[in-house]
N, CA, C and O atoms as a GROMACS GRO file, in nm:
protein
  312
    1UNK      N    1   4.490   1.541  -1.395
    1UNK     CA    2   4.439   1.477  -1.276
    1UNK      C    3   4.463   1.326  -1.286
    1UNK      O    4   4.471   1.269  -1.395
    2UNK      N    5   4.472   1.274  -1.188
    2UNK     CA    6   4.481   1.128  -1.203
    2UNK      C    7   4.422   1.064  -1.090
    2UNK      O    8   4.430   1.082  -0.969
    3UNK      N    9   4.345   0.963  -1.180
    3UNK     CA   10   4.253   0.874  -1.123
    3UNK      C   11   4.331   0.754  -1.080
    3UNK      O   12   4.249   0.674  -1.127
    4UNK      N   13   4.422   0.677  -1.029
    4UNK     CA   14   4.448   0.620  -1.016
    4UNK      C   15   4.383   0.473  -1.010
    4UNK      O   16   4.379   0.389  -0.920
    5UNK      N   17   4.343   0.474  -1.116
    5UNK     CA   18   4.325   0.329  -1.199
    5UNK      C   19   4.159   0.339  -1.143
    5UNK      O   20   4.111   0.243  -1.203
    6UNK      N   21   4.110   0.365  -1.108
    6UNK     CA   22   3.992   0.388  -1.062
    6UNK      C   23   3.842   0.419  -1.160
    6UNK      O   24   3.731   0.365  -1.160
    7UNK      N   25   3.901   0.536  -1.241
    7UNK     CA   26   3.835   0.567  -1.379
    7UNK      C   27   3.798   0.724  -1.316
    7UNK      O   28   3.856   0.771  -1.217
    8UNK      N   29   3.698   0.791  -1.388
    8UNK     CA   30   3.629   0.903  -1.321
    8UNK      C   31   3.529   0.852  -1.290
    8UNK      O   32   3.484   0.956  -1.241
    9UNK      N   33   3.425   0.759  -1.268
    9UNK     CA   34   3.333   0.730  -1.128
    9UNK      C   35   3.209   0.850  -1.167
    9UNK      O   36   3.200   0.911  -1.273
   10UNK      N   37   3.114   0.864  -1.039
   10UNK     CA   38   3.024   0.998  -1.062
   10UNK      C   39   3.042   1.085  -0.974
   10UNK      O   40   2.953   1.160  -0.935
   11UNK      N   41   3.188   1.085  -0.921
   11UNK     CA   42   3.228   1.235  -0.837
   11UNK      C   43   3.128   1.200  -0.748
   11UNK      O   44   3.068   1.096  -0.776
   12UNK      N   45   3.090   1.271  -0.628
   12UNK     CA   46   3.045   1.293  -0.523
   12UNK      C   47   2.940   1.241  -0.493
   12UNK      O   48   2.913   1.226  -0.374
   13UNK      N   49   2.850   1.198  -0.595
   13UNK     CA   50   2.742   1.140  -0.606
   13UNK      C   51   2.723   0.957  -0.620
   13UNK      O   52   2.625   0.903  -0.569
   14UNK      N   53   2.814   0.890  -0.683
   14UNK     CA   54   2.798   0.762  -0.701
   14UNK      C   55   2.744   0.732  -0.633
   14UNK      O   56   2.626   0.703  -0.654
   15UNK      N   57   2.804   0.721  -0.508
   15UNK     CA   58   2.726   0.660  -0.400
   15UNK      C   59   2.562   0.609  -0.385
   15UNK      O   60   2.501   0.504  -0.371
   16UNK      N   61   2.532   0.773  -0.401
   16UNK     CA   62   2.358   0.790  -0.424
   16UNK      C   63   2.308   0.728  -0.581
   16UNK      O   64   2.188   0.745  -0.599
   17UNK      N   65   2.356   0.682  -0.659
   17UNK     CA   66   2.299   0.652  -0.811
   17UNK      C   67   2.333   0.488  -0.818
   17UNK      O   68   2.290   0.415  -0.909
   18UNK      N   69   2.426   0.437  -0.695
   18UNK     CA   70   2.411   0.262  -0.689
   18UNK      C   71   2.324   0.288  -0.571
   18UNK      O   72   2.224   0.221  -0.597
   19UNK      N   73   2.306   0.339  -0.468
   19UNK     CA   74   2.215   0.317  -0.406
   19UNK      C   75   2.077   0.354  -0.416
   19UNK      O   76   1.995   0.338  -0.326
   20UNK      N   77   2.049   0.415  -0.548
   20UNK     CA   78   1.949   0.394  -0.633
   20UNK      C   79   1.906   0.298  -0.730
   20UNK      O   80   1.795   0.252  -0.758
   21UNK      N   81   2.023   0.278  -0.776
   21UNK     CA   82   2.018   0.174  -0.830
   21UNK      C   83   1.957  -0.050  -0.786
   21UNK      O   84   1.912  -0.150  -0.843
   22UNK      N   85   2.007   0.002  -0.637
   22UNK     CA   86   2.045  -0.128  -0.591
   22UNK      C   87   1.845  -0.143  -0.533
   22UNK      O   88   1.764  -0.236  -0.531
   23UNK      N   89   1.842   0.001  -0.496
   23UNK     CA   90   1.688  -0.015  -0.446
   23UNK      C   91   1.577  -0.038  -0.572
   23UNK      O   92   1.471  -0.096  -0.553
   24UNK      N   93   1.606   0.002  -0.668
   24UNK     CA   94   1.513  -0.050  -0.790
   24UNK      C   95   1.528  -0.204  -0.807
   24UNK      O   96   1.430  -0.272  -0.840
   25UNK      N   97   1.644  -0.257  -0.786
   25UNK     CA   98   1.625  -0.378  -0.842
   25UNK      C   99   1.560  -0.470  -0.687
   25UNK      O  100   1.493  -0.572  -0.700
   26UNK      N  101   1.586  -0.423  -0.575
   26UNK     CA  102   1.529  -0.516  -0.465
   26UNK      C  103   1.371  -0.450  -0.468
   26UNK      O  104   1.270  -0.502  -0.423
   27UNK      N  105   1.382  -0.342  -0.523
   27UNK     CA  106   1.141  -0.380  -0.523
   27UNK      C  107   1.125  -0.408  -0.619
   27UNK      O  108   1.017  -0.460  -0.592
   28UNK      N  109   1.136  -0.426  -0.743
   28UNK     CA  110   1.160  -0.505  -0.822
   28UNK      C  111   1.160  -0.645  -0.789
   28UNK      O  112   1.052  -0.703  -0.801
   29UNK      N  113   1.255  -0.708  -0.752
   29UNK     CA  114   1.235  -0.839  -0.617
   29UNK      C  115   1.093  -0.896  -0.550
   29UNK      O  116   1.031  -1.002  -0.536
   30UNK      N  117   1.085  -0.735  -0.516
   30UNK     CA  118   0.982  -0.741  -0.407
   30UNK      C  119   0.865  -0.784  -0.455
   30UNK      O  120   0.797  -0.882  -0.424
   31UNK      N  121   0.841  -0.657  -0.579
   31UNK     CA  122   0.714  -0.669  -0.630
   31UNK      C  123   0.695  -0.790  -0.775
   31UNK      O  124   0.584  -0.814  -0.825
   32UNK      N  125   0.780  -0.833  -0.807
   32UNK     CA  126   0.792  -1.005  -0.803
   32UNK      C  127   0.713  -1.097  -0.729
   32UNK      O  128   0.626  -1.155  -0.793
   33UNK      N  129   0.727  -1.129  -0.583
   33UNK     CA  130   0.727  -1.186  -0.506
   33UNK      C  131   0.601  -1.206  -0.508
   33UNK      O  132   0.532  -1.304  -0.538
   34UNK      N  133   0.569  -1.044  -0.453
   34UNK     CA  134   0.400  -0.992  -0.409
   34UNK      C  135   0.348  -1.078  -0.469
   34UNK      O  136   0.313  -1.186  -0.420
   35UNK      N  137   0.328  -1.028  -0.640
   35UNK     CA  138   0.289  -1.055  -0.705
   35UNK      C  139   0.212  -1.212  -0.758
   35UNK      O  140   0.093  -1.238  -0.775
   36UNK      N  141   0.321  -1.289  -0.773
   36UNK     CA  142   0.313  -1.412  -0.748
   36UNK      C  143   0.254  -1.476  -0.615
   36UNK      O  144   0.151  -1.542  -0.627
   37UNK      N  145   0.299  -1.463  -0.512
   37UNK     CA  146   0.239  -1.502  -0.356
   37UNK      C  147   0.061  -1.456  -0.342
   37UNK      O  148  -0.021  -1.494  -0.258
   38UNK      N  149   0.045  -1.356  -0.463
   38UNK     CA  150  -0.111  -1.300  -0.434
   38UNK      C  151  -0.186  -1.391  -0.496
   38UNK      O  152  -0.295  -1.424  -0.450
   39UNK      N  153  -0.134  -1.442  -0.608
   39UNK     CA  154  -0.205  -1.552  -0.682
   39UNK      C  155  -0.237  -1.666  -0.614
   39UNK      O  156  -0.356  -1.693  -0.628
   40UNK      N  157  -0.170  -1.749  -0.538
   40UNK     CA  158  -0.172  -1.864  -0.472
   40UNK      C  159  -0.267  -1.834  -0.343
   40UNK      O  160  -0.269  -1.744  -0.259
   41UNK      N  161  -0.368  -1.984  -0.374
   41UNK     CA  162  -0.498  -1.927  -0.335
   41UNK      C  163  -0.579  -1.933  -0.327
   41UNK      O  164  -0.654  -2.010  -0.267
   42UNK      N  165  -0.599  -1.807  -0.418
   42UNK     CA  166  -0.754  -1.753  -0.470
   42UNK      C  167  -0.801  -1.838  -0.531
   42UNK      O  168  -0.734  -1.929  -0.580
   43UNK      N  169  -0.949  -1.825  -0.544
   43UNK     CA  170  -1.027  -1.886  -0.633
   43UNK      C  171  -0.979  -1.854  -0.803
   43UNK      O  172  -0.920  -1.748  -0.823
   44UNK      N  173  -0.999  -1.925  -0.895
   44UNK     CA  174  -1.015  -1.906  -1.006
   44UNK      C  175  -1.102  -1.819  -1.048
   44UNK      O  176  -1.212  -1.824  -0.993
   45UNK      N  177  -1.078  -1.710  -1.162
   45UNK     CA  178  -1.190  -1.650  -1.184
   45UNK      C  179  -1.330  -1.682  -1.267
   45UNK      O  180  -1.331  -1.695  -1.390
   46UNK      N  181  -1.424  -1.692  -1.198
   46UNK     CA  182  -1.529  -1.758  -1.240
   46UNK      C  183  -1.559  -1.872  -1.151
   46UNK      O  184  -1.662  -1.939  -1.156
   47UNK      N  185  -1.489  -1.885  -1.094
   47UNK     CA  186  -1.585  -2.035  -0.997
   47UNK      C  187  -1.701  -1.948  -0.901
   47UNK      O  188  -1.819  -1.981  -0.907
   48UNK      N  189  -1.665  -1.858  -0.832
   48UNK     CA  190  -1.822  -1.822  -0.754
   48UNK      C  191  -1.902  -1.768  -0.856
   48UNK      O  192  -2.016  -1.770  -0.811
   49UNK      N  193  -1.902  -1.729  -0.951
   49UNK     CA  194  -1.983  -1.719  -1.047
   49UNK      C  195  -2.044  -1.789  -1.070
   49UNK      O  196  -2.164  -1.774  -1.045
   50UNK      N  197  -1.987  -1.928  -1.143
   50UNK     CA  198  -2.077  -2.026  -1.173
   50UNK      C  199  -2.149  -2.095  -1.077
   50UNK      O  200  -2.260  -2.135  -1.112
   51UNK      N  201  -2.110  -2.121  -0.952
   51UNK     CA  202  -2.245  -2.165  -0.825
   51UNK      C  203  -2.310  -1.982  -0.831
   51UNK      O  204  -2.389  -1.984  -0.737
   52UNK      N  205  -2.313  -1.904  -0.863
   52UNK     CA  206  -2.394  -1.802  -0.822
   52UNK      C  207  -2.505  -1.788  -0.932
   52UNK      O  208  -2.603  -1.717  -0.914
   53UNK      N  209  -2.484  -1.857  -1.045
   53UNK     CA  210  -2.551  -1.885  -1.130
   53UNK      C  211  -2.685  -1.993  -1.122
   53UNK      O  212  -2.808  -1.989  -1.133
   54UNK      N  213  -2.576  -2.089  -1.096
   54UNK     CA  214  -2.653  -2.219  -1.073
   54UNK      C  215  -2.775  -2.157  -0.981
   54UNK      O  216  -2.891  -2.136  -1.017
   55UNK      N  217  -2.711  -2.130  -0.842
   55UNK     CA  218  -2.818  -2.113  -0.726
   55UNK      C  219  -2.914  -1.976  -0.787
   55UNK      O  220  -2.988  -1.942  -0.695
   56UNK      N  221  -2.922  -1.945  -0.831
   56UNK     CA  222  -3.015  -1.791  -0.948
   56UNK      C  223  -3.088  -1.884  -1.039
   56UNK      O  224  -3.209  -1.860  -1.045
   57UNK      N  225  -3.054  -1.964  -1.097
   57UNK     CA  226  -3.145  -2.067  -1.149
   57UNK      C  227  -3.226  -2.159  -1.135
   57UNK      O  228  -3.321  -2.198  -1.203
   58UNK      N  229  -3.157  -2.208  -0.989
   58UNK     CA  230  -3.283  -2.289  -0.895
   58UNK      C  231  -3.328  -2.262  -0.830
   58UNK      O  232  -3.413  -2.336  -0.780
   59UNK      N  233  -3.301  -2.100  -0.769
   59UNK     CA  234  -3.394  -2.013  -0.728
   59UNK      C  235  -3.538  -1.972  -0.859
   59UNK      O  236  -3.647  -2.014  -0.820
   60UNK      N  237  -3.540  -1.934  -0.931
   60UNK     CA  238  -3.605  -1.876  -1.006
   60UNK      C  239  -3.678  -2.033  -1.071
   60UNK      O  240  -3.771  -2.035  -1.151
   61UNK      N  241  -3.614  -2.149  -1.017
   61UNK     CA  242  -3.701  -2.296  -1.074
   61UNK      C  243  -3.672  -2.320  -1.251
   61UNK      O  244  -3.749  -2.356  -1.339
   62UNK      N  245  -3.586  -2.297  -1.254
   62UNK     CA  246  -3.486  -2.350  -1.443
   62UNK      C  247  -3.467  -2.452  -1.423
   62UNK      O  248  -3.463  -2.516  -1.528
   63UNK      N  249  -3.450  -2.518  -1.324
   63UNK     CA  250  -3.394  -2.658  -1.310
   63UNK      C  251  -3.438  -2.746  -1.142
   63UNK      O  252  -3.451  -2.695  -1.030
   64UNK      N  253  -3.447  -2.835  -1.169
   64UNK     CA  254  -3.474  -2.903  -1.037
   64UNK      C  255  -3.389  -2.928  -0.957
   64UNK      O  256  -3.273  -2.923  -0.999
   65UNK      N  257  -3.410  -2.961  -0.820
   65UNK     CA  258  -3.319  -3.008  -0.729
   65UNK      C  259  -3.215  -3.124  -0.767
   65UNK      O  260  -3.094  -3.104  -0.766
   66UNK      N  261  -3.275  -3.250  -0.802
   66UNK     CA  262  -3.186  -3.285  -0.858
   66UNK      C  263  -3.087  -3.251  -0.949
   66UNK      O  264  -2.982  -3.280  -0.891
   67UNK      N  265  -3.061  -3.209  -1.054
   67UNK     CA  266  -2.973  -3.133  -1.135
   67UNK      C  267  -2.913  -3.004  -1.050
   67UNK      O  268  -2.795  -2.978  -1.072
   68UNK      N  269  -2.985  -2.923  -0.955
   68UNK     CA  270  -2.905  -2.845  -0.884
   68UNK      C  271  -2.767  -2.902  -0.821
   68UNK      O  272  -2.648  -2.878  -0.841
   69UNK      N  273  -2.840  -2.991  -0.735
   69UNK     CA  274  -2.737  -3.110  -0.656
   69UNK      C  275  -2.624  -3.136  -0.731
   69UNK      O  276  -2.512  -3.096  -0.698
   70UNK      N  277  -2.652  -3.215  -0.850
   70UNK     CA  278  -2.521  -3.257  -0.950
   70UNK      C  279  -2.460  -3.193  -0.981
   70UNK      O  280  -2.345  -3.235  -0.976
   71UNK      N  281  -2.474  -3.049  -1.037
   71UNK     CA  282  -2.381  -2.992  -1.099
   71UNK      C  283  -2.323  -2.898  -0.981
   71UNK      O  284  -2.218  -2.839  -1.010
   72UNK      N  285  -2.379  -2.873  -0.844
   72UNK     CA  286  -2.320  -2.798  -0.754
   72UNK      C  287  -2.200  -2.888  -0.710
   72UNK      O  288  -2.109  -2.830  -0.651
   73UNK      N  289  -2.189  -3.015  -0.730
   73UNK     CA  290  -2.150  -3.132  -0.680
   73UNK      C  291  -1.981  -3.125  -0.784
   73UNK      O  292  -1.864  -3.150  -0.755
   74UNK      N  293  -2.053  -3.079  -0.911
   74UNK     CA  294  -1.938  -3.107  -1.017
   74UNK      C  295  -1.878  -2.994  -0.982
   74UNK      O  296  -1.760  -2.990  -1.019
   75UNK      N  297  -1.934  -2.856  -0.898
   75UNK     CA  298  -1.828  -2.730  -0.922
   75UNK      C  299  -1.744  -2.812  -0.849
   75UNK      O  300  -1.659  -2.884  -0.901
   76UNK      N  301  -1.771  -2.800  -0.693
   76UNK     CA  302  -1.684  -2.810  -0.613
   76UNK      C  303  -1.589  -2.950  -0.591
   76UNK      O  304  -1.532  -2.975  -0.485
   77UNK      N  305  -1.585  -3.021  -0.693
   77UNK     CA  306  -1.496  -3.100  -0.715
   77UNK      C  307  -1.374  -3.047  -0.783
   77UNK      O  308  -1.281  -3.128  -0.777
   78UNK      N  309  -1.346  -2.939  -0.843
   78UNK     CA  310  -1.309  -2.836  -0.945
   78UNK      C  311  -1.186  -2.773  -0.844
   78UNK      O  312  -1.117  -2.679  -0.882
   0.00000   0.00000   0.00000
């Protein structure tokens, strides 16, 4: 048989195994992207925590208003 410079290939199928191929690497791409783009954003983890803290503490009177004030003052400079 002769392939004319071509090689033997995957017979009847190639087609379908780069166009398998080609779709792994574009979601791949994709889910790259997602990925990254989901981050940009959000809060850090732990910042509503720590005002949810704070305010649980000056609810319950651990600390006074003043000191509430300041350090609610220091999250959200953050």
């Amino acid at each position: 048989m002769m392939w004319w410079g071509y090689g033997p290939g995957y017979g009847g199928f190639g087609w379908l195994a780069m166009g398998l191929g080609m779709l792994v690497w574009v979601g791949l791409a994709v889910a790259t992207v997602v990925v990254l783009l989901g981050r940009v954003g959000r809060p850090r983890r732990g910042d509503g925590d720590a005002l949810a803290i704070l305010e649980a503490r000056y609810a319950r009177g651990e600390i006074g208003r003043e000191e509430f004030l300041e350090r609610r003052a220091d999250l959200e400079r953050r």
